[in-house]
N, C-alpha and C positions, 0 to 999 in steps of 0.2 A: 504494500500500500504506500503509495507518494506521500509524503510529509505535507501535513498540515500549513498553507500558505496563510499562515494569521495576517499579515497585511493586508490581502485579499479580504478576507473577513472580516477586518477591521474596517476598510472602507466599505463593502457591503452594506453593515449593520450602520455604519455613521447616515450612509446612504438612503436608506430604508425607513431609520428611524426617524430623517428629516422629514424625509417625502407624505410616508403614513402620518407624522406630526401635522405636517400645516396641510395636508386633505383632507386629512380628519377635521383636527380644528375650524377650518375654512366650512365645510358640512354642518358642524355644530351650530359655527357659528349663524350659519342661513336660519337657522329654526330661534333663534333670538329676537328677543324683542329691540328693534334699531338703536332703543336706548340703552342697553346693558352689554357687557363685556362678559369675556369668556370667564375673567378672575370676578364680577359680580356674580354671577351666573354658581360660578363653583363657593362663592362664599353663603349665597343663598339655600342652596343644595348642604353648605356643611351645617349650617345653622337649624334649616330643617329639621336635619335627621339628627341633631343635638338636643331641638329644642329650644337649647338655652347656650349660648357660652359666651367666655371674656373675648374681647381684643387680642389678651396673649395668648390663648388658645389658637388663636387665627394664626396670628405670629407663627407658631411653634405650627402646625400642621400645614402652612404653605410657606415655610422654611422663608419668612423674611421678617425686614425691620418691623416694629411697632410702629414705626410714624407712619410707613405704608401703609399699613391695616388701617389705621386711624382717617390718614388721608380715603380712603376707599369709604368707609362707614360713616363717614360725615357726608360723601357723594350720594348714598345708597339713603342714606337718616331724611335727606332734601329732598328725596323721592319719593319717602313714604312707604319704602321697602321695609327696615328694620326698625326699630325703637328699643331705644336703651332704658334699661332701669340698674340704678344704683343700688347695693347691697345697701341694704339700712345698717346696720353693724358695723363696715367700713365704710365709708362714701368714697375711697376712691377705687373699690371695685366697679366697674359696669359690666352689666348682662346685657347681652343684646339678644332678640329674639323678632320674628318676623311679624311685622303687621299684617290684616286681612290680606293689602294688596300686594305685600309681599310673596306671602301664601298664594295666593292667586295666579301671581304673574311666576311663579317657579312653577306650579302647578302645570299650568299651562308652555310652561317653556319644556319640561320637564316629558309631557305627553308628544310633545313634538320630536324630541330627542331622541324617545323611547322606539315611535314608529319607525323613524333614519334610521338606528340603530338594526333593529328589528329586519329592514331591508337588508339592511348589511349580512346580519349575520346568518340569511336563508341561503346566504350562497355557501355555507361549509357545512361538512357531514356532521353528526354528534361529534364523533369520536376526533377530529380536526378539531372543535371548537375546547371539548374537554382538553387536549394536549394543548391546546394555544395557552390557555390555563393556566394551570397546570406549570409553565415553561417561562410566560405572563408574571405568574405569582413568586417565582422562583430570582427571576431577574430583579426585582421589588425588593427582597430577603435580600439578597446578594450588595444589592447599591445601598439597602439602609445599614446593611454591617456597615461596606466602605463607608459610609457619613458618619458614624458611629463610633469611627476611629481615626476622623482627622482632625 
């Protein structure tokens, strides 16, 4: 068996993972409401299925600064998407959580996404989609050790 050309695979995967990146995104992003971004869109979605969380929660699971997030939820607060409430106990905690029209417009973004997605994924067997998975899940594991130990 010939030796493995990791350069080869190297660009491959630099390759692949651009391209699937911004077609994917660029897809998503059509089922968007004109006024919201892909990072509104994913903050609304983390908040949803939270319920409830801080600013640095946001921070910590989309791996950026506080002022960003901040910056973003003042954008998102003028909209009428989220609404903050101060922990009575400390006040400089906030909880942000979605308003109706929050609720609504994720909803509805969300059911759009779902059906794209849904097209998408009719074109591969079970057994393709489980190993994508599966393979998916494994490369996620792999990159959060690497972050984990630099």
């Amino acid at each position: 068996m010939p030796p493995i050309d990791i350069k080869h695979l190297i660009d491959q995967y630099i390759e692949l993972s651009f391209s699937v990146n911004k077609s994917g995104e660029s897809l998503v992003r059509d089922q968007m409401n004109d006024d919201m971004t892909s990072d509104q869109h994913y903050t609304l979605r983390y908040i949803y299925q939270s319920k409830s969380c801080t600013p640095s929660d946001l921070a910590k699971k989309f791996q950026v600064k506080k002022s960003a997030i901040t910056a973003m939820i003042n954008r998102m607060w003028k909209k009428g998407w989220i609404q903050r409430t101060r922990d009575e106990k400390d006040r400089r905690v906030v909880y942000l959580t979605l308003t109706e029209e929050g609720k609504a417009l994720y909803m509805k973004t969300e059911e759009r996404i779902h059906h794209l997605v849904d097209s998408i994924l009719n074109n591969f067997e079970q057994e393709e989609l489980e190993q994508f998975l599966r393979t998916y899940q494994k490369l996620h594991r792999v990159l959060e050790d690497i972050n984990k130990h630099k």
